[in-house]
One Martini backbone bead per residue (centre of mass of N, CA, C, O) as a GRO file, in nm:
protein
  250
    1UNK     BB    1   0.099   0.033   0.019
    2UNK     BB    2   0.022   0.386  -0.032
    3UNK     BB    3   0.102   0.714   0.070
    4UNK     BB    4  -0.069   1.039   0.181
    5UNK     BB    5  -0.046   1.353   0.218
    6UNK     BB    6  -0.383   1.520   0.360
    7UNK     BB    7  -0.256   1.777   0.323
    8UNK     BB    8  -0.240   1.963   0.584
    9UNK     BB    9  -0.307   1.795   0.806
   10UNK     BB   10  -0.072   1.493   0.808
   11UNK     BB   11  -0.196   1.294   0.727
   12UNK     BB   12  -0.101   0.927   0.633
   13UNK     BB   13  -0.294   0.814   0.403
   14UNK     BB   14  -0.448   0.591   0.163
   15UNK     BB   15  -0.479   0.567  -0.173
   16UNK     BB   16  -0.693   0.383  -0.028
   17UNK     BB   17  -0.999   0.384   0.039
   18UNK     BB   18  -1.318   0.330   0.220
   19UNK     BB   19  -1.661   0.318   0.108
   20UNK     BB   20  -1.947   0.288   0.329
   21UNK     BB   21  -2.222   0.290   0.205
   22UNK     BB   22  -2.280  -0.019   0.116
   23UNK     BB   23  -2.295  -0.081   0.448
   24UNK     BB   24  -2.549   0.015   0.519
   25UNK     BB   25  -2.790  -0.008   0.346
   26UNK     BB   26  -3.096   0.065   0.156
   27UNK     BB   27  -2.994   0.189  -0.095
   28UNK     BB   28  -2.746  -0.062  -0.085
   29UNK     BB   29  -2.758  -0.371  -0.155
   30UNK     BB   30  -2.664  -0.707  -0.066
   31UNK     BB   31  -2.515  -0.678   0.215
   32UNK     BB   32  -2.402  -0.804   0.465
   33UNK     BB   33  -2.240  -0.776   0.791
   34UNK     BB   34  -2.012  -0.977   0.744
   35UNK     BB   35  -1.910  -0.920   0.508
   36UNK     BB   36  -1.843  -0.627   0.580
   37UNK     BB   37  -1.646  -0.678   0.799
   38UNK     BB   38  -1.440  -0.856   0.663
   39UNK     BB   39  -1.363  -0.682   0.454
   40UNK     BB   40  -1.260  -0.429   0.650
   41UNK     BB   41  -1.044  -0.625   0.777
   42UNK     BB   42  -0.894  -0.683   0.538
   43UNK     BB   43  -0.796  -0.385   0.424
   44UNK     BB   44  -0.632  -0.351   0.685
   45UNK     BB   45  -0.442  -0.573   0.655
   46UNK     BB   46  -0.314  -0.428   0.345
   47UNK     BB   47  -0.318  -0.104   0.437
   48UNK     BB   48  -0.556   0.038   0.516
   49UNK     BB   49  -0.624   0.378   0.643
   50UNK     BB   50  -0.924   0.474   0.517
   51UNK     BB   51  -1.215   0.603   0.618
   52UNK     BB   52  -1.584   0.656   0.473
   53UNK     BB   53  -1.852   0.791   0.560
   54UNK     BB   54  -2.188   0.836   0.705
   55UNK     BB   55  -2.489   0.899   0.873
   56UNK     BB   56  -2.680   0.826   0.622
   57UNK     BB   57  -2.576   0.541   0.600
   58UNK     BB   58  -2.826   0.359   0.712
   59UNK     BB   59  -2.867   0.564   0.987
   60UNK     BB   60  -2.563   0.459   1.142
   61UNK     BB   61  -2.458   0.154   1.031
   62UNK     BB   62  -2.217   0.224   0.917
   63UNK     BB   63  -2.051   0.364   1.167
   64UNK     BB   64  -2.095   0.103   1.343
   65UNK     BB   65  -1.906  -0.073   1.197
   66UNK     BB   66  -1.655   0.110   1.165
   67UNK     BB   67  -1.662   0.112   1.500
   68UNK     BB   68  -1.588  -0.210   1.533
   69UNK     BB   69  -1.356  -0.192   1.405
   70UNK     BB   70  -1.147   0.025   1.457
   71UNK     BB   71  -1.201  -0.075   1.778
   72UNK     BB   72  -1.015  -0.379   1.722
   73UNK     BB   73  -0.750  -0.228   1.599
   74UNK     BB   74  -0.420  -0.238   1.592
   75UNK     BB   75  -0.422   0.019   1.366
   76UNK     BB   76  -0.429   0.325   1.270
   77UNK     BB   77  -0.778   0.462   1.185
   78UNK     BB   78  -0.906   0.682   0.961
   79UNK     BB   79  -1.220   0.874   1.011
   80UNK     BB   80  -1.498   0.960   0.774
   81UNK     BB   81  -1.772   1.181   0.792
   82UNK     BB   82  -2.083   1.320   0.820
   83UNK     BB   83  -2.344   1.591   0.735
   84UNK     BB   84  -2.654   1.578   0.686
   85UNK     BB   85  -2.916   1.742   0.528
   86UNK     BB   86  -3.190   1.854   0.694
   87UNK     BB   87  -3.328   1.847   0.429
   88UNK     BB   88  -3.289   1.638   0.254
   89UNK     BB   89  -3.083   1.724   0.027
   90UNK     BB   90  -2.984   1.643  -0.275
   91UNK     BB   91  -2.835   1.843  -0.374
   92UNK     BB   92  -2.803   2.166  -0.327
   93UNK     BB   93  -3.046   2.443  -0.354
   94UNK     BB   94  -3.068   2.695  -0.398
   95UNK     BB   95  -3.186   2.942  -0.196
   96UNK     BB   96  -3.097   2.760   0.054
   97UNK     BB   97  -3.023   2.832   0.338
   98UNK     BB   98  -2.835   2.716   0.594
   99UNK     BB   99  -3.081   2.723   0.833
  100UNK     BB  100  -3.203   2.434   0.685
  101UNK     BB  101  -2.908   2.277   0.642
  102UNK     BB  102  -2.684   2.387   0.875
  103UNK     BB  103  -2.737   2.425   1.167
  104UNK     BB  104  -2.520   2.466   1.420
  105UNK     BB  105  -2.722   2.238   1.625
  106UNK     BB  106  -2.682   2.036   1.456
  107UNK     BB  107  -2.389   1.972   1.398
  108UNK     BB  108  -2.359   1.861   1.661
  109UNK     BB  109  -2.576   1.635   1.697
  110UNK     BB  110  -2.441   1.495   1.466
  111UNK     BB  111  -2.174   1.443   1.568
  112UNK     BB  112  -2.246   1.298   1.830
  113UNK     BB  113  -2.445   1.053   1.662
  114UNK     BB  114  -2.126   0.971   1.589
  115UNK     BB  115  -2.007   0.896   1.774
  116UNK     BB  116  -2.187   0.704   1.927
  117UNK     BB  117  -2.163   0.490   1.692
  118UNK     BB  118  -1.851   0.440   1.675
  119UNK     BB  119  -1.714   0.481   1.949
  120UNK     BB  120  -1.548   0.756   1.938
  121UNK     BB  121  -1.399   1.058   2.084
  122UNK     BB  122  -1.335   1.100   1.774
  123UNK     BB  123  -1.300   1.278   1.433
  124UNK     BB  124  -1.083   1.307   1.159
  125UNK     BB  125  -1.353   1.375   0.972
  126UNK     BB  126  -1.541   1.630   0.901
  127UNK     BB  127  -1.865   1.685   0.697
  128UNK     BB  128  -2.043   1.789   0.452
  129UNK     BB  129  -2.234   1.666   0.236
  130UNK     BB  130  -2.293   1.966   0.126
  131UNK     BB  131  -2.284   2.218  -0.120
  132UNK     BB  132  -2.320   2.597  -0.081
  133UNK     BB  133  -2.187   2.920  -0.174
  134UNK     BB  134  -2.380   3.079  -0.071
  135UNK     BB  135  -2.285   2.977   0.257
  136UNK     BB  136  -1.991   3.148   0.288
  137UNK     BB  137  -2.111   3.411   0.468
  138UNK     BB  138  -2.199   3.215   0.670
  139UNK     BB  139  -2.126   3.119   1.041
  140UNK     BB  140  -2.252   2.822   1.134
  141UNK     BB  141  -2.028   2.625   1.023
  142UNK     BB  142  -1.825   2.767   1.137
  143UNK     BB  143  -1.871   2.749   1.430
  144UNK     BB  144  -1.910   2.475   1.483
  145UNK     BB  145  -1.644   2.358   1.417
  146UNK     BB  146  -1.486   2.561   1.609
  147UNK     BB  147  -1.632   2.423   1.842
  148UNK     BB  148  -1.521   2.097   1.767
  149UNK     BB  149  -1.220   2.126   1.776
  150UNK     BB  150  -1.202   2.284   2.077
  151UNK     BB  151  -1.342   2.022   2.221
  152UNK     BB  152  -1.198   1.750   2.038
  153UNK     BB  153  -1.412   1.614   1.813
  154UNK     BB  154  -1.242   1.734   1.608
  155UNK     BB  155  -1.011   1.782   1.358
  156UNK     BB  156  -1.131   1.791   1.059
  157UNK     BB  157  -1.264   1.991   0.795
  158UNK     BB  158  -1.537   1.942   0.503
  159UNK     BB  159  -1.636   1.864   0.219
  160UNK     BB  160  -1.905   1.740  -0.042
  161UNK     BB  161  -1.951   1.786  -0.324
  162UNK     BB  162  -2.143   1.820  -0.574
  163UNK     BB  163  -2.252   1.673  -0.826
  164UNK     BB  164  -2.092   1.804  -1.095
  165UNK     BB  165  -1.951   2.072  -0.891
  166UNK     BB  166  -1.650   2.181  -0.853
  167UNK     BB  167  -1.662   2.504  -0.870
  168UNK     BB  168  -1.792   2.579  -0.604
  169UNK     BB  169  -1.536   2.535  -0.388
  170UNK     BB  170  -1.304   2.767  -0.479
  171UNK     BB  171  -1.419   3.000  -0.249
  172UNK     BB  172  -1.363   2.827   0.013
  173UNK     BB  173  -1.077   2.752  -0.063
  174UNK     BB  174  -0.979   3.088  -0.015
  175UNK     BB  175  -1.011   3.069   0.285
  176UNK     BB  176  -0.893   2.826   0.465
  177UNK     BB  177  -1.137   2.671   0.646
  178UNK     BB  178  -1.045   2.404   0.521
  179UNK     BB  179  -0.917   2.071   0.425
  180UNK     BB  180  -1.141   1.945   0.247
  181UNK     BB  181  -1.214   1.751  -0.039
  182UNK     BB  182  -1.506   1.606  -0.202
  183UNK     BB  183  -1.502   1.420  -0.548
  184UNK     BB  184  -1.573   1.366  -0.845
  185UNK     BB  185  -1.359   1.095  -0.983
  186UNK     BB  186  -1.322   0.975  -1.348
  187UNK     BB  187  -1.384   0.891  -1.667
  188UNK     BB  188  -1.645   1.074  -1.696
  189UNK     BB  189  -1.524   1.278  -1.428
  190UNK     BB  190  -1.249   1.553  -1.532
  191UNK     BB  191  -1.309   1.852  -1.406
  192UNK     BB  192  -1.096   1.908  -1.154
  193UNK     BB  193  -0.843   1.917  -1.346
  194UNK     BB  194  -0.899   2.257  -1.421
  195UNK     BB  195  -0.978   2.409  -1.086
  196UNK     BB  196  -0.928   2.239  -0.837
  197UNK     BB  197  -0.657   2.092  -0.823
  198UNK     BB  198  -0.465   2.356  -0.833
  199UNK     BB  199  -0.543   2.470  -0.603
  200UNK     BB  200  -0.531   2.305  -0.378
  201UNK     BB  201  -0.210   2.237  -0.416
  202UNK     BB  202  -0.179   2.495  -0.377
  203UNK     BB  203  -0.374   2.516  -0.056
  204UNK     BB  204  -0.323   2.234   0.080
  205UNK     BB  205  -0.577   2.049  -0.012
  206UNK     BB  206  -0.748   1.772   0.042
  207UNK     BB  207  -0.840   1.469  -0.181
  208UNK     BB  208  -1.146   1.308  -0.209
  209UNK     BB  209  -1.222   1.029  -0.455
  210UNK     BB  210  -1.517   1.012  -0.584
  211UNK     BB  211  -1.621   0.754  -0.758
  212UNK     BB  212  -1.364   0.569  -0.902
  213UNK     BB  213  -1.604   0.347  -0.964
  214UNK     BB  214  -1.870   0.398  -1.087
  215UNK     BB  215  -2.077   0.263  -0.895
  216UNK     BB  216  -1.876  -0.001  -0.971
  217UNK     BB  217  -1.860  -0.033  -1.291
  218UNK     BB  218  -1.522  -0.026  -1.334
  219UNK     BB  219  -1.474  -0.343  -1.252
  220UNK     BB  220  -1.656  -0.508  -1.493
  221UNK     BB  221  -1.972  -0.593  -1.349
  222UNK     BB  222  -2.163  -0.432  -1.587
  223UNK     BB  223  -2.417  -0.436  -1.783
  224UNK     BB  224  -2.689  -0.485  -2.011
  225UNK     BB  225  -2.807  -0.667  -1.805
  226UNK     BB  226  -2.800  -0.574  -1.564
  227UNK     BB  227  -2.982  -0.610  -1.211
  228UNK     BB  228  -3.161  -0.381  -0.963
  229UNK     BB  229  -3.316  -0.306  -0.757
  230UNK     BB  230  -3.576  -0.081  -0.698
  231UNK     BB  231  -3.442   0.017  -0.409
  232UNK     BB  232  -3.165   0.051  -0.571
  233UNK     BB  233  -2.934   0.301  -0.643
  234UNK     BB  234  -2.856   0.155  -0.932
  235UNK     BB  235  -3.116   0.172  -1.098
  236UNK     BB  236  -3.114   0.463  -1.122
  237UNK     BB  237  -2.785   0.522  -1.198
  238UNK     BB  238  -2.874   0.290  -1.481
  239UNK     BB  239  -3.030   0.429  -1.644
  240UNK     BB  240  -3.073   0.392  -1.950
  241UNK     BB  241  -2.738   0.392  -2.121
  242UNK     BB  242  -2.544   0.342  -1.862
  243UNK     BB  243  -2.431   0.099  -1.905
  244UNK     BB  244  -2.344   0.114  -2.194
  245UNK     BB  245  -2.134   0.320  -2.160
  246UNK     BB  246  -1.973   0.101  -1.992
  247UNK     BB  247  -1.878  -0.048  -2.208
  248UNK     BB  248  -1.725   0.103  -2.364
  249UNK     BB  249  -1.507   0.176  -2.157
  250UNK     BB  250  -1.435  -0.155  -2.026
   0.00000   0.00000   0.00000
């Protein structure tokens, strides 16, 4: 396994980390409990160190798998969760306060039932799940991280940005904020390489690469016959020609 230093952190993160959206079950379906639990203590044998969950997937099943493994590990394992949208919007919808969608006091509190989910005492990064530019002169996000840092329940903080709006946190990011960003970037989106890859290398900004198997699809194992449940998130995710496209690729 290869490190790197993950921006101005200092942490030194493992180049593959582990997205446990998966194992949470509810919109993605098929892992049972024992499976994901093997997973992850396997990931962990051959040299990852960083897990990305978030407080959402599952309602908090994901973050309780990750923190019984995490808490078992003899080797020291960073955990990323996130704060979910109280308005449950995914992506950020322009024109909605902060105030409807990450007041001060939900920031806390969802940090609060992260930790008891995870069972652990700190989170090595927290992030906001999604991101809305406007809400940039807004200070209810910026007061809650400054004050779960300083009473040492959080060490880093940052966003999740929506998907497919890259340019979006360039000014978030120029305000030296935030210490990571996390964005789609794989062979179908790779606009992060325009303006926001170089930023952040400027600003020494940390950059977490999601969805970098295109939910699954280029891993090789998605056909135009694969059929997914209609409750499971890939039903929708692979609508359309969206398979088609995938045999081109892979």
């Amino acid at each position: 396994m290869r490190y790197r230093s993950l921006g101005k952190t200092g942490l030194k993160v493992s180049e593959i980390g582990f997205g446990a959206w998966g194992i949470g079950g509810k919109q993605w379906l098929g892992a049972d409990d024992r499976e994901s639990l093997a997973a992850l203590r396997r990931a962990i044998e051959l040299g990852l160190n960083f897990i990305d969950t978030a407080l959402a997937y599952g309602d908090g099943h994901s973050e309780r798998l990750v923190g019984q493994v995490v808490r078992d590990s003899r080797q020291t394992v960073y955990v990323a969760t996130k704060v979910p949208p109280k308005n449950r919007l995914w992506p950020a919808r322009p024109g909605i306060g902060i105030g409807e969608v990450f007041p001060y006091s939900y920031i806390l509190e969802c940090t609060e039932q992260s930790l008891r989910n995870l069972g652990l005492d700190h989170i090595d990064l927290q992030q906001l799940h999604v991101w809305n530019p406007e809400w940039l002169a807004q200070d209810d996000w910026r007061r809650a991280f400054e004050d779960l840092k300083r009473a040492g329940k959080v060490r880093f903080v940052g966003v999740s940005i929506n998907d497919h709006q890259p340019d979006s946190a360039l000014d978030l990011i120029e305000t030296g904020l935030i210490d990571t960003v996390q964005v789609i970037y794989n062979i179908f989106d790779q606009s992060p390489e325009r303006r926001l890859f170089p930023l952040c290398l400027e600003r020494n900004i940390g950059v977490l690469a999601r969805v970098p198997f295109d939910e699954g699809s280029l891993a090789g194992q998605i056909t135009a016959a694969s059929r997914f449940h209609p409750e499971d998130f890939r039903s929708f995710y692979f609508r359309g020609d969206r398979k088609r496209q995938v045999e081109q690729r892979v």
